[in-house]
C-alpha positions in Angstrom: -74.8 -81.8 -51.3 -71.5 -82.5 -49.5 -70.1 -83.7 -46.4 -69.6 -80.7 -43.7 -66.2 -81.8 -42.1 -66.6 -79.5 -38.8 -70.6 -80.9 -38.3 -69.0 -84.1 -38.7 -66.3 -84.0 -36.3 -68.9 -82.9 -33.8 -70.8 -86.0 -34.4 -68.2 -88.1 -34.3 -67.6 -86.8 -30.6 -71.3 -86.9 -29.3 -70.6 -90.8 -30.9 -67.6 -91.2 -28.6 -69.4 -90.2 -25.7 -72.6 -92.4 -26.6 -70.7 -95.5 -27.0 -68.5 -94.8 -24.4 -71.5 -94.4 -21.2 -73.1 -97.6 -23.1 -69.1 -99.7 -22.7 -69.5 -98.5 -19.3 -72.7 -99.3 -18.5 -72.6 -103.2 -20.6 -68.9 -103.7 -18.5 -70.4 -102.3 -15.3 -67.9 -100.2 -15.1 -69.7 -97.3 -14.7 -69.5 -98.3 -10.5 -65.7 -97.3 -10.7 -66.7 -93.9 -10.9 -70.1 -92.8 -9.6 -72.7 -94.2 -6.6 -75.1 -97.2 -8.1 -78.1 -95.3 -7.1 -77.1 -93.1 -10.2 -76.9 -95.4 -12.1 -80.3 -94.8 -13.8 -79.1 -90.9 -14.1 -76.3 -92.0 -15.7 -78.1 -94.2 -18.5 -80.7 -90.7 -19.2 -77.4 -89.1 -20.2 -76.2 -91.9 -22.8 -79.9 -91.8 -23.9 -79.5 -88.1 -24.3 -75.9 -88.2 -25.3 -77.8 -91.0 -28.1 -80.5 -88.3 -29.1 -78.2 -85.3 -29.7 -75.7 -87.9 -32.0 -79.0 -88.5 -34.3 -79.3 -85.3 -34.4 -76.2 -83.7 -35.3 -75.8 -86.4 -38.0 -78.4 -85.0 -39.8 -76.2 -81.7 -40.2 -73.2 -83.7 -41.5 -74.2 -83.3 -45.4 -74.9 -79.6 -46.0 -76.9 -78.8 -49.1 -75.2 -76.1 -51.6 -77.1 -73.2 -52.6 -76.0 -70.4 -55.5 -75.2 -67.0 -54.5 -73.0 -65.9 -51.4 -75.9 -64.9 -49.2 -77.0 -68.2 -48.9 -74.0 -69.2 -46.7 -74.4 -70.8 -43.1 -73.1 -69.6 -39.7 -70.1 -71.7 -40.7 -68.9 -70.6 -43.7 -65.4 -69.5 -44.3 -65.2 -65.8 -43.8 -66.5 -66.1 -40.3 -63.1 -68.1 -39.4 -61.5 -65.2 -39.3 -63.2 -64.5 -35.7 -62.4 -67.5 -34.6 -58.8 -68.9 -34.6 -57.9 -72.3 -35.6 -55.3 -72.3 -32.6 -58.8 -71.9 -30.7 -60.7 -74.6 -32.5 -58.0 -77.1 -31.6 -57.3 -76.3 -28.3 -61.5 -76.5 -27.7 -61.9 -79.8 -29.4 -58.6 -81.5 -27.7 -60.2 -80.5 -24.3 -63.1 -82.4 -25.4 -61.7 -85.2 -26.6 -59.2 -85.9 -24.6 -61.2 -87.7 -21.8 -62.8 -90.0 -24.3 -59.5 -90.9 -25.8 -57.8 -91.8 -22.2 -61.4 -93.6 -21.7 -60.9 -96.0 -24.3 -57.4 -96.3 -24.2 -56.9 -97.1 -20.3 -58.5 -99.5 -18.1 -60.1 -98.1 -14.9 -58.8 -98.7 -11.8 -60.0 -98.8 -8.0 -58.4 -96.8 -5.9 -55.7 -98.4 -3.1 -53.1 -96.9 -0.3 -51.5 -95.0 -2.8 -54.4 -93.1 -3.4 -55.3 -93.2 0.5 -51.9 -91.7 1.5 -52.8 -88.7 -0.4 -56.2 -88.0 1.3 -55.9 -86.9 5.1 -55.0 -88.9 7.5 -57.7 -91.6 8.3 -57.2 -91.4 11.9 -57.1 -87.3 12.5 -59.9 -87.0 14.2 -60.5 -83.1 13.1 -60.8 -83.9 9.7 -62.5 -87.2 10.5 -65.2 -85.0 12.5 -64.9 -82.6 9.4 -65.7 -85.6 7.0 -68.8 -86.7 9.1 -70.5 -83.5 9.3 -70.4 -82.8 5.3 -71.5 -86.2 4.7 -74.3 -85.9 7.5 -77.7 -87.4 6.5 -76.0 -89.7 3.7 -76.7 -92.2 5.6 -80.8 -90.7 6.1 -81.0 -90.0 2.2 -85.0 -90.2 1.8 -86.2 -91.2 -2.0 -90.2 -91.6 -2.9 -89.3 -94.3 -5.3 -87.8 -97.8 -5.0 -84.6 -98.4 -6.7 -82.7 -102.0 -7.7 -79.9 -101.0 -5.4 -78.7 -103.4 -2.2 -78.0 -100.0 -0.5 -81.7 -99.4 -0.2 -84.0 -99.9 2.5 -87.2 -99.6 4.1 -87.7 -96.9 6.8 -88.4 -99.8 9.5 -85.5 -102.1 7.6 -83.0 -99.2 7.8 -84.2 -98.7 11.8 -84.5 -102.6 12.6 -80.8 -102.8 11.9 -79.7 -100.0 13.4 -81.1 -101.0 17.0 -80.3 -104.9 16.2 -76.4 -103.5 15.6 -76.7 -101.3 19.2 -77.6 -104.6 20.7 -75.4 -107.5 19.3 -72.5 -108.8 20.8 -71.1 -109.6 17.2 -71.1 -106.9 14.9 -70.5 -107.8 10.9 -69.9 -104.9 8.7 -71.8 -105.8 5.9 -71.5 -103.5 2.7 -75.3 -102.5 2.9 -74.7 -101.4 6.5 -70.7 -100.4 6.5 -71.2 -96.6 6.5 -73.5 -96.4 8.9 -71.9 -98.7 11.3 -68.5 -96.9 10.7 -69.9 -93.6 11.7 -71.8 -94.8 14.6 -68.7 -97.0 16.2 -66.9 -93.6 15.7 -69.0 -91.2 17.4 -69.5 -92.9 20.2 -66.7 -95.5 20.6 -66.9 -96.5 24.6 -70.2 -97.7 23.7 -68.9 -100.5 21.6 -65.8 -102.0 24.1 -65.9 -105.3 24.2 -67.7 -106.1 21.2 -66.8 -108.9 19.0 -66.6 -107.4 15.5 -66.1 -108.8 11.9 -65.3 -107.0 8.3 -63.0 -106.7 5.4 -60.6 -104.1 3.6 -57.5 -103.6 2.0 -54.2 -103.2 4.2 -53.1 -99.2 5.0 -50.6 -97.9 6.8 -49.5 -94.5 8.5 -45.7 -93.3 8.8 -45.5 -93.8 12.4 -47.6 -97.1 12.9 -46.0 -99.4 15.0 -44.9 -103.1 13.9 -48.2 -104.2 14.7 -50.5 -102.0 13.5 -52.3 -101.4 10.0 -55.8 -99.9 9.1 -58.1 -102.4 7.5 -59.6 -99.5 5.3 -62.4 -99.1 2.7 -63.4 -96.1 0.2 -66.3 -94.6 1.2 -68.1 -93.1 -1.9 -71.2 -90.7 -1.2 -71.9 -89.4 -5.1 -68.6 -90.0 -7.7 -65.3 -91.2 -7.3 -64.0 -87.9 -6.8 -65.6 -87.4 -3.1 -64.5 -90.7 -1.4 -62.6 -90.7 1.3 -60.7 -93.4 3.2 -62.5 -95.2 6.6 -61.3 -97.7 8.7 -60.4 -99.4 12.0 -56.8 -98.9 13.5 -56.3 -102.8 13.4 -53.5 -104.5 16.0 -52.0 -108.1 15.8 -48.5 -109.6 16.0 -48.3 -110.5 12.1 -49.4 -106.8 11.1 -46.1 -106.0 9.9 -46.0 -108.9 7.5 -49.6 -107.8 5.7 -48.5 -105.6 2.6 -50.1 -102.8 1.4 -53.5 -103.1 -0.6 -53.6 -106.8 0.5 -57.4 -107.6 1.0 -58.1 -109.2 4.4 -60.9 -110.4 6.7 -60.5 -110.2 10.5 -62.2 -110.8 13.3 -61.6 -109.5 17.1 -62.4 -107.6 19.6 -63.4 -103.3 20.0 -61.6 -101.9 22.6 -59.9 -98.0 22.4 -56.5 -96.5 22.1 -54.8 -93.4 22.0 -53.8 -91.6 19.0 -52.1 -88.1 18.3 -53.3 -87.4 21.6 -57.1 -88.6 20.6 -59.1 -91.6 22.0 -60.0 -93.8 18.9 -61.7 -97.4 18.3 -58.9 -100.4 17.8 -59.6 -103.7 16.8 -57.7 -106.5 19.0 -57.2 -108.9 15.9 -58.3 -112.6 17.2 -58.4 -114.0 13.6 -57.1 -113.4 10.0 -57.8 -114.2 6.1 -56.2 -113.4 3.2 -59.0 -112.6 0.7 -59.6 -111.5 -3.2 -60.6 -108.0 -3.3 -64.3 -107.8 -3.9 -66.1 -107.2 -7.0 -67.0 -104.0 -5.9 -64.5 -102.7 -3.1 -66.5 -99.4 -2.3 -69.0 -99.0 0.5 -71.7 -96.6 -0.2 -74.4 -94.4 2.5 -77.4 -96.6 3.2 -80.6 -94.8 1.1 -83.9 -94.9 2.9 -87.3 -95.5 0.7 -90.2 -93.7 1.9 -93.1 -95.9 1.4 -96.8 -95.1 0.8 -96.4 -91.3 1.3 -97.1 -88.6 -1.6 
């Protein structure tokens, strides 16, 4: 019996992986890059990623047998088809994310991140942005899930006509996306409104002195599909507020003119300088269906 050095390189990777989805999931890290409501997806493939290491260990010690017909799909004249230039290249490819997943700390992302997306406030690609994420917000699941972003049918539509009716509206996390959306669809509906929310300080090139956009990341599945949201904010101390700098305002909804398109502004009444939250994404409302099936 010896040790079979390319089986156990192989198990040494489906290791990486395994410990690496369980670091994520024990840090809570894994909400850095994916939705919570997959979070319970996420810990099948550890479990599976767990299963397959088990398995492959068992094919690290290879068993020695006389004769040369006896020898395994891996034995040395078959590595003649298959180029160690091409070995190394395949495994690097694999590896190389769970090196650089150890080795550096995730982030969130900020404005610099946010100045490479589209402009928030283009309201082509804003329209764009809506209709692919259409029905996030009316994402129907049979079973109940230990996620804030989960309601009730009649929850989910209880707040919905509470928000058409309030003279104060608070963007709560559980409620951001679907508020968002709403306020920019129809935004005449809302002047005059009191309104009251957080995000992190962005700016566009040609914002005046006091203008920002109090902005959040909006992520529907996995880090790579969020996009930037957020209200074109105006006070007198805008210019002041530095990028990525987490605030809380209050004011009022009234609408402006931008690039030639009519868009919701926030008149600034009030401001706060906050941390940035534990979790700085905002995620589409999920709707339980209850009793049915």
């Amino acid at each position: 019996m010896r040790i079979h050095f390319k089986q156990l390189l192989r198990t040494f990777i489906l290791g990486g992986f395994t410990a690496y989805f369980i670091q994520l999931h024990y840090t809570g890290d894994i909400e850095k890059f994916i939705n919570p409501k997959y979070d319970l997806t996420s810990k099948i493939a550890a479990g599976i990623f767990a299963f397959f290491f088990f398995v492959q260990l068992l094919r690290v010690w290879e068993i020695k047998h006389r004769g040369h017909d006896s020898c395994t799909n891996d034995c040395d004249h078959h590595h003649d088809s298959d180029s160690w230039m091409k070995r190394f290249i395949g495994h690097a490819i694999i590896i190389f994310p769970l090196v650089t997943g150890f080795l550096l700390s995730p982030v969130t992302l900020d404005a610099s991140i946010a100045a490479k997306k589209s402009s928030i406030l283009d309201r082509t690609n804003q329209t764009e942005s809506n209709e692919e994420s259409s029905g996030s917000t009316d994402v129907r699941h049979q079973t109940p899930m230990p996620n804030d972003n989960y309601f009730a049918e009649d929850e989910f539509d209880q707040a919905m006509e509470e928000f058409q009716e309030t003279d104060m509206i608070q963007m709560e996390d559980q409620m951001y996306g679907a508020y968002y959306e709403t306020i920019e669809e129809n935004p005449k509906n809302f002047i005059g409104k009191k309104i009251k929310m957080n995000g992190f300080v962005y700016r566009e090139d040609d914002f005046k002195s006091n203008q920002l956009i109090l902005a959040r990341f909006y992520m529907i599945h996995c880090v790579a599909d969020t996009r930037v949201i957020g209200f074109l904010s105006e006070f007198e101390e805008a210019g002041k507020m530095e990028e990525d700098t987490w605030l809380e305002i209050e004011g009022t909804l009234d609408i402006t003119t931008y690039h030639e398109a009519e868009l919701p502004v926030i008149r600034v009444e009030g401001w706060t300088v906050i941390d940035e939250p534990e979790d700085p994404y905002v995620y589409p409302p999920i709707i339980q269906l209850v009793g049915e099936g």
